[in-house]
C-alpha positions as CSV (number, residue, x, y, z in Angstrom):
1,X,161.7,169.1,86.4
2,X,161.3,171.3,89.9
3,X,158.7,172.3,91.6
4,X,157.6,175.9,90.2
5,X,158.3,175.3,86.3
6,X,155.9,175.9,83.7
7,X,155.4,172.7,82.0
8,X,154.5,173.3,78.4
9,X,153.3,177.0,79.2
10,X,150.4,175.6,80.9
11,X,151.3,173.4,83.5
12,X,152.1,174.7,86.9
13,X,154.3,172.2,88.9
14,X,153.5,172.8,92.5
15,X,155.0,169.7,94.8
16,X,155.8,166.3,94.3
17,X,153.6,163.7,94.9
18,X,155.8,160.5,94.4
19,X,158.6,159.3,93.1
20,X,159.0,156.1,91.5
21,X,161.8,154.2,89.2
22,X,160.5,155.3,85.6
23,X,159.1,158.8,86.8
24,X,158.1,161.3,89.0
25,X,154.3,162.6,89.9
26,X,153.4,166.2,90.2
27,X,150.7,168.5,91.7
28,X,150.3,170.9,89.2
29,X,147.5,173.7,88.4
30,X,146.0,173.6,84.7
31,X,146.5,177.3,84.0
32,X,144.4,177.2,81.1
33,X,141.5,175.8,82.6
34,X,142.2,176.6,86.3
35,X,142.1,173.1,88.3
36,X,144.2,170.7,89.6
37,X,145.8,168.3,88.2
38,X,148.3,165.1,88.4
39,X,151.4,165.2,86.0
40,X,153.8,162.2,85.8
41,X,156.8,162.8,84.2
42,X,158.9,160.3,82.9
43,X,162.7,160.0,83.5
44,X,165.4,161.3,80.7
45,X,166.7,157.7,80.6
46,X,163.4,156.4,79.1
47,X,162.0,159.4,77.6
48,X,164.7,159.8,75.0
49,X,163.6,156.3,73.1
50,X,162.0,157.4,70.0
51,X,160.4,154.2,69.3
52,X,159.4,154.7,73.1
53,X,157.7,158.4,72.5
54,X,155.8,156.9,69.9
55,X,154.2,153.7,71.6
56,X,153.9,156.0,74.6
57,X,151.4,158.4,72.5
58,X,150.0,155.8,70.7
59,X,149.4,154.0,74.2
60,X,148.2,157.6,75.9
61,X,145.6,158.6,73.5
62,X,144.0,154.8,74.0
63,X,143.8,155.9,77.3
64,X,142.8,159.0,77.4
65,X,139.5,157.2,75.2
66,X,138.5,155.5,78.3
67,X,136.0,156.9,80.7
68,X,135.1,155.2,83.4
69,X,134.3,156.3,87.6
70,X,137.0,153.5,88.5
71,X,139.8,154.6,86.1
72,X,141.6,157.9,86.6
73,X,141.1,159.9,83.9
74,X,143.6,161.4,81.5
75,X,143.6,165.2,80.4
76,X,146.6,165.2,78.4
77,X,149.6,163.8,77.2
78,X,153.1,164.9,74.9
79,X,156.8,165.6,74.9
80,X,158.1,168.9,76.5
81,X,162.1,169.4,76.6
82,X,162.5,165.5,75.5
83,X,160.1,164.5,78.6
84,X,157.4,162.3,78.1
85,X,154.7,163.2,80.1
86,X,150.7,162.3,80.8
87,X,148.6,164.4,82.6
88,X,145.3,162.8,85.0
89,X,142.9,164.1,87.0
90,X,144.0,165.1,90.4
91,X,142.7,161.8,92.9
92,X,142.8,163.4,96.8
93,X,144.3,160.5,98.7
94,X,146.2,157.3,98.8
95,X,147.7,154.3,96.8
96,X,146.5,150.8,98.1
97,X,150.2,149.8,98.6
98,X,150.6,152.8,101.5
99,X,147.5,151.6,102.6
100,X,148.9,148.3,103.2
101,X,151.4,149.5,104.6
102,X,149.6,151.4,107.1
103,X,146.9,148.9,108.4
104,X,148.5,145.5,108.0
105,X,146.2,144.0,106.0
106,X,142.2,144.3,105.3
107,X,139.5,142.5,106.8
108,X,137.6,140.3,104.0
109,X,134.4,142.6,104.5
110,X,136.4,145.8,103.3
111,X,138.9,144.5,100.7
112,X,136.0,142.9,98.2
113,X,134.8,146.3,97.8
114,X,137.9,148.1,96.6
115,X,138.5,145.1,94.4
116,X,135.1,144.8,93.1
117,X,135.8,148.6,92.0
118,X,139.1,147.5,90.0
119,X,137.6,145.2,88.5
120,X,135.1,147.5,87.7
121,X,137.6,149.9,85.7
122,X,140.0,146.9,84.3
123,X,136.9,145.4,83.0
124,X,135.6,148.4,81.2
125,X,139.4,148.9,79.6
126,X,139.4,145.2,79.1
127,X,135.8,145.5,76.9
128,X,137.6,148.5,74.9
129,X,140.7,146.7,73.6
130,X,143.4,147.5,76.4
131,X,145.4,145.3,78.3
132,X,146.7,147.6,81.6
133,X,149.6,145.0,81.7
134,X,151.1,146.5,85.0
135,X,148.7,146.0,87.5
136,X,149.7,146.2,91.2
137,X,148.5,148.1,94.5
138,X,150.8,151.6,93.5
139,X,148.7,152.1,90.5
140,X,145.2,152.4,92.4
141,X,144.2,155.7,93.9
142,X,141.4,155.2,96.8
143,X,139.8,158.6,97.5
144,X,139.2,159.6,101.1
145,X,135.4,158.2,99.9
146,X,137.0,155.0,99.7
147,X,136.3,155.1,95.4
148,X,139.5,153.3,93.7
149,X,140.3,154.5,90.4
150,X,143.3,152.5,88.3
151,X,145.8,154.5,86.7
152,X,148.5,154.1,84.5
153,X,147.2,152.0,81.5
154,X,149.4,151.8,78.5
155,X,152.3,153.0,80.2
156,X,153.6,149.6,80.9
157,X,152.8,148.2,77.2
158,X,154.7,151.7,75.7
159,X,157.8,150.8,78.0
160,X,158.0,147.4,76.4
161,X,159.2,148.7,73.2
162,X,162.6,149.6,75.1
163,X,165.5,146.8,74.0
164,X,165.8,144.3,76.9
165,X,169.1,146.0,77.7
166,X,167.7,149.5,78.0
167,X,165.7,148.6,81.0
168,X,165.6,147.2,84.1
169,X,164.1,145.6,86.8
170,X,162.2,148.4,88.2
171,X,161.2,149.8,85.2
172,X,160.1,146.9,83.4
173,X,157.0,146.2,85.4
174,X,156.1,144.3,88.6
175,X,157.7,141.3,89.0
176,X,156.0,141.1,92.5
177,X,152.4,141.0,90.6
178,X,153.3,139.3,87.3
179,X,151.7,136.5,85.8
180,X,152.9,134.0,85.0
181,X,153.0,134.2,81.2
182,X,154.5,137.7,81.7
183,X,157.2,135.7,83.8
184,X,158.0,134.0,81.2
185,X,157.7,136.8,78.4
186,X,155.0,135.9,76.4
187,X,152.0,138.3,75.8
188,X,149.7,139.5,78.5
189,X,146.0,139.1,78.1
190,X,143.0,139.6,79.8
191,X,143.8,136.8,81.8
192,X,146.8,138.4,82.7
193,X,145.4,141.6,84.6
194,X,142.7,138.8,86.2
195,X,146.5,137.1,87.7
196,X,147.6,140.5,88.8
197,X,144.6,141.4,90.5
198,X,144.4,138.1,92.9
199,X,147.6,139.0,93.8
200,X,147.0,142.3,95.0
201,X,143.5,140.6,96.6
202,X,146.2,138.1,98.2
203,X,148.1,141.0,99.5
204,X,145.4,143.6,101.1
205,X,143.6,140.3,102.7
206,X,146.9,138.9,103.9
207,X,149.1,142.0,104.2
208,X,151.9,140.0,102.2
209,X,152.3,139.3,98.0
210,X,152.1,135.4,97.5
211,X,156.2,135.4,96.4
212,X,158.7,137.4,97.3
213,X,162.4,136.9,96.5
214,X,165.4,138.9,96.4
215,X,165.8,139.0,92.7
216,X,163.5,139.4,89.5
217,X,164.2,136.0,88.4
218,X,163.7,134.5,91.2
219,X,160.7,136.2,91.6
220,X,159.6,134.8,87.6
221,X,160.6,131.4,88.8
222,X,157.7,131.8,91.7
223,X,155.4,132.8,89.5
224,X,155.9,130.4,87.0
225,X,156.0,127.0,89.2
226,X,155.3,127.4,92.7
227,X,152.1,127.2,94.9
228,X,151.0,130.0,97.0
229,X,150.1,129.3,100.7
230,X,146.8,129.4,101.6
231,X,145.7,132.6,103.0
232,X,144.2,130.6,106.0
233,X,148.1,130.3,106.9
234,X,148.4,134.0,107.9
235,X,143.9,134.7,108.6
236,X,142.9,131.5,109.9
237,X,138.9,132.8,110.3
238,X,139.0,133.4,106.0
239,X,135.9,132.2,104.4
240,X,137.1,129.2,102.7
241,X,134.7,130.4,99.4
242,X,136.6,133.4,99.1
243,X,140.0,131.7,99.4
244,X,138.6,129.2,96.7
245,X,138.2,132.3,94.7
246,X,141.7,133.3,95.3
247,X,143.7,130.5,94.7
248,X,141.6,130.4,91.1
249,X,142.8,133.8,90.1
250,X,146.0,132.7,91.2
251,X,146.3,129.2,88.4
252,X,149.4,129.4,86.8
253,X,147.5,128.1,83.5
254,X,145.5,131.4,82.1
255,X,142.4,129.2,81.3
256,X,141.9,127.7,84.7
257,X,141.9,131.5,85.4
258,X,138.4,133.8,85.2
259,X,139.0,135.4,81.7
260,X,138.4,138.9,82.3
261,X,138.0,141.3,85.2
262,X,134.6,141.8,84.4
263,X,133.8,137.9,85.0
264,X,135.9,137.9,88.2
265,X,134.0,140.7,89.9
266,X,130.6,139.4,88.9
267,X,131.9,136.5,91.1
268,X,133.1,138.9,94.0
269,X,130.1,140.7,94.2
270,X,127.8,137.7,94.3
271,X,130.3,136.4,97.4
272,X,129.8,139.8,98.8
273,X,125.7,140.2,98.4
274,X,126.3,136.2,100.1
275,X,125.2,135.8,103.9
276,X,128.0,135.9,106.2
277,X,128.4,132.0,107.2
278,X,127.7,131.6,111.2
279,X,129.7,129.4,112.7
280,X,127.9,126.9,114.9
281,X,128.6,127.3,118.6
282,X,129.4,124.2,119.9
283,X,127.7,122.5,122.7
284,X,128.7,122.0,126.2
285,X,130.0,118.7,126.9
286,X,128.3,117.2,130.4
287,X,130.3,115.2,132.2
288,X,127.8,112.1,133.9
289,X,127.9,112.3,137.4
290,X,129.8,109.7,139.7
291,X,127.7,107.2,141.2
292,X,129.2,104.8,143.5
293,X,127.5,100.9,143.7
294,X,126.0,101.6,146.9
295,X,124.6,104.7,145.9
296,X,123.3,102.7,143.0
297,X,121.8,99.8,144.9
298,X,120.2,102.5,147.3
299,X,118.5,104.3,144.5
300,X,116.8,101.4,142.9
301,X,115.4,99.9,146.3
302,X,113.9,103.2,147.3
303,X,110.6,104.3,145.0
304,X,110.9,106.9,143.1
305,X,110.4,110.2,145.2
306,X,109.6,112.3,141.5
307,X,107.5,111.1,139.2
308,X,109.2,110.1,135.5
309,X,109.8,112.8,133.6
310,X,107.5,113.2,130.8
311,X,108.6,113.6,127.1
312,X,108.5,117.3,125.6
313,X,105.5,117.9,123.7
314,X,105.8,117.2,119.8
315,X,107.1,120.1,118.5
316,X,104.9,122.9,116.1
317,X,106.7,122.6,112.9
318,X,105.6,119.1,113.3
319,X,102.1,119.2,113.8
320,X,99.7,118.4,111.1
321,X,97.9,121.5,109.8
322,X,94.5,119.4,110.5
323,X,93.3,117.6,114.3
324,X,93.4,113.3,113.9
325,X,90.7,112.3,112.7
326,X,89.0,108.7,113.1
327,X,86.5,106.8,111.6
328,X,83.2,106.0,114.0
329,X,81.2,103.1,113.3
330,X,77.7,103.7,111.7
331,X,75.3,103.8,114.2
332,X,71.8,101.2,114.3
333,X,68.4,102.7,113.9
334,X,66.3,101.8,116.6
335,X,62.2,101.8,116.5
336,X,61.4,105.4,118.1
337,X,59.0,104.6,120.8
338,X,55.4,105.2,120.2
339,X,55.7,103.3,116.7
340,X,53.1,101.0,115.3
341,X,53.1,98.5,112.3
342,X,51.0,99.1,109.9
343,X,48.2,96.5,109.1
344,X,48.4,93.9,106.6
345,X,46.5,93.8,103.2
346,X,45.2,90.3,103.2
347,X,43.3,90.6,99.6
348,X,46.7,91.6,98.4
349,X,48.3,88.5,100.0
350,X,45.0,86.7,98.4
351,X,45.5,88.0,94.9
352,X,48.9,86.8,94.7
353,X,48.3,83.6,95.8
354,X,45.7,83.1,92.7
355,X,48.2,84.4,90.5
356,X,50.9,81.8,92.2
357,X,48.1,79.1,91.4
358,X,47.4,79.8,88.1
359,X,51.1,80.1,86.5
360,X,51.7,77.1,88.2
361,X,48.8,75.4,86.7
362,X,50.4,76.1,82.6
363,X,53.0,73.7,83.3
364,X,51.2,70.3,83.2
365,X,48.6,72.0,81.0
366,X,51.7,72.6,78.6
367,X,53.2,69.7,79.4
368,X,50.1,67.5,77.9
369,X,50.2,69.7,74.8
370,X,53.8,69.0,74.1
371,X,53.3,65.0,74.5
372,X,50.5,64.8,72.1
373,X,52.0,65.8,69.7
374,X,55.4,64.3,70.6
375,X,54.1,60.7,72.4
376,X,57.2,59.5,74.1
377,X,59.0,56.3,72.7
C-alpha cells in the first residue's frame, strides 16, 4: 500500500506512522464518517494464510467487543486486495518503547502510573475472555495526556495459526517480553500477560529488558531458567517494596505469579497511594576531645567553675494527663476553745447501779432454788 490509496473505498491513507516486521501503520481519514483514523496493514507474506485470515477475524471482531479508556479501540477490520487489515482509533502520540528510548528510563513515581493504566486495559480484556499474548512497550500508545491505551490484542493469537516454518522470529511475537511458558511453547494465560508486563515495568524503571541475547533461543533459554538482576543494580535508591513486586511478576512458575492484571494493579496502586519511605538522616558522629593527664589532673583539683548541668525536663508525651497526687494523713480534732463538758446525771448513774444490784442478787437467789430441789451428794 502507498500513501494516497483508497483503502476499501473508504479509507484514505495519508502517511506512515510505523513500520514494523508483520505490518505497516497508517494515518488515514475515514471518508465515510470524516475522522482520523489508525490503519495497520499486514504484510503479503502473512496475509495470504487462509487459516490466518480467518483466526485474524475471528481474533478482530473479539476485539473490536472490548471497550475500555486504556485499550485502543477498533473501528474496523477485513481483507482488501488479499491484505489483512484492522482499523483503531487515531492515539496522538507515542509508544512506550520510543519513550524509553528517549528518557533513559522512568523514575518509580512516574512509571506506576502508566503501568497501573495497562493493567487497567489487560485486566478488563483479561475479565472478557482474551489473552493479548503479545505484550511489550511497542503496543502501548501514551497520549500527550500521559493516558496509555494497549493495542493490538488478538493479533498475536491469529499469527499463531501460521506453520512454525511460515514465520519467524520477528513475527512470531516478543521474545524480549515472553514468558516463560510462551518460551517454551505452551499456552499463554492470564498469567502470561502479568509476566510480560513486569518486564516492560523492569524496562521503563531500569531503561533495560531483564534478558537480552543475540538470538530467539537464547533469549527462550533466559526466560525459561535464569534470574534477573535486581533493579537496585542499575537504580540503587529503588524502594525495595516495589522491586519485591517486580521480581514476583517476574517467577518463572505462573502461580508464584499475580494471576491477572487486574490483581497486579490492585497491588501497584496500593504501593502508589503508600507514603514515600524517608530515609533517616544519620547523625553526626562527635569525635571526644583530647585531654592530656595533666590537663586531667588540673581539672579535677580545681572546683567546678559551672554548675552541673541539669537533666532536660521530662518530656510532654510523657506526662501524666493528671498532677501526682499523695495521700495526707487524717488530721486530729482538737477541743475548739471556749468548750465546756456537759454535767453529769448522777440519778442516772444511781439507777443503774440499782439495776447492777438487783440482777446480781438472782444468782444466789437461783442458786438456792436449784439445790433444793437437787441437794448435792
Amino acid at each position: 500500500m502507498t500513501e494516497g490509496a483508497l483503502l476499501n473505498d473508504r479509507y484514505q491513507l495519508q502517511e506512515t506512522l510505523g513500520t514494523g516486521g508483520m505490518a505497516n501503520v497508517y494515518l488515514a481519514r475515514d471518508v465515510v464518517l470524516d475522522r482520523p483514523v489508525a490503519i495497520k496493514v499486514l504484510r503479503k507474506e502473512y496475509s495470504g494464510s487462509e487459516s490466518f485470515q480467518k483466526q485474524f477475524l475471528l481474533e478482530a471482531r473479539s476485539a473490536a467487543n472490548l471497550s475500555h479508556p486504556n485499550i485502543v479501540t477498533v473501528h474496523d477490520f477485513g481483507i482488501a486486495d488479499n491484505l489483512v487489515y484492522i482499523v483503531m482509533e487515531h492515539v496522538p502520540g507515542k509508544d512506550l518503547k520510543a519513550l524509553v528510548r528517549e528518557r533513559g528510563r522512568y523514575p518509580y513515581e512516574q512509571a506506576i502510573p502508566l503501568l497501573i493504566q495497562a493493567c487497567a486495559g489487560v485486566g478488563y480484556a483479561h475479565r472478557a475472555g482474551l489473552v493479548h499474548c503479545d505484550i511489550k512497550p511497542h503496543n502501548m500508545i501514551v497520549a500527550k495526556d500521559n493516558r496509555l491505551k494497549v493495542t493490538d490484542f488478538g493479533i498475536a493469537r491469529a499469527l499463531a495459526t501460521i506453520k512454525p516454518g511460515e514465520r519467524n522470529d520477528v513475527v512470531w511475537g516478543s521474545p524480549l517480553y515472553f514468558a516463560p511458558e510462551q518460551a517454551a511453547g505452551e499456552t499463554p494465560t492470564p498469567a502470561s500477560d502479568v509476566y510480560s508486563l513486569g518486564v516492560v515495568l523492569y524496562e521503563i524503571l531500569s531503561g533495560t529488558p531483564p534478558f537480552t541475547a543475540q538470538s530467539a533461543d537464547e533469549l527462550a533459554r533466559l526466560h525459561i531458567s535464569a534470574r534477573p538482576l535486581p533493579i537496585s543494580e542499575y537504580v540503587p535508591d529503588i524502594p525495595p517494596a516495589l522491586e519485591e513486586i517486580v521480581m514476583k511478576i517476574l517467577s518463572k512458575e505462573p502461580s508464584a505469579r499475580y494471576r491477572t492484571a487486574d490483581q497486579l494493579g490492585r497491588v501497584l496502586q496500593k504501593f502508589g497511594a503508600a507514603p514515600a519511605p524517608v530515609k533517616a538522616a544519620k547523625e553526626p558522629v562527635s569525635t571526644p576531645p583530647v585531654i592530656t593527664i595533666k590537663q586531667d589532673i588540673a581539672d579535677r583539683l580545681s572546683p567546678p567553675s559551672q554548675p552541673r548541668p541539669q537533666p532536660d525536663p521530662e518530656p510532654e508525651y510523657y506526662r501524666p494527663p493528671y498532677p501526682p497526687q499523695t495521700i495526707q494523713p487524717e488530721p486530729v480534732p482538737t477541743p475548739e476553745a471556749g468548750f465546756t463538758p456537759e454535767p453529769i446525771d448522777w440519778a442516772a448513774v444511781g439507777l443503774g447501779l440499782l439495776a447492777l444490784l438487783a440482777w446480781g442478787g438472782l444468782i444466789p437467789f437461783g442458786l438456792m432454788i436449784y439445790f433444793s430441789y437437787f441437794p448435792p451428794g
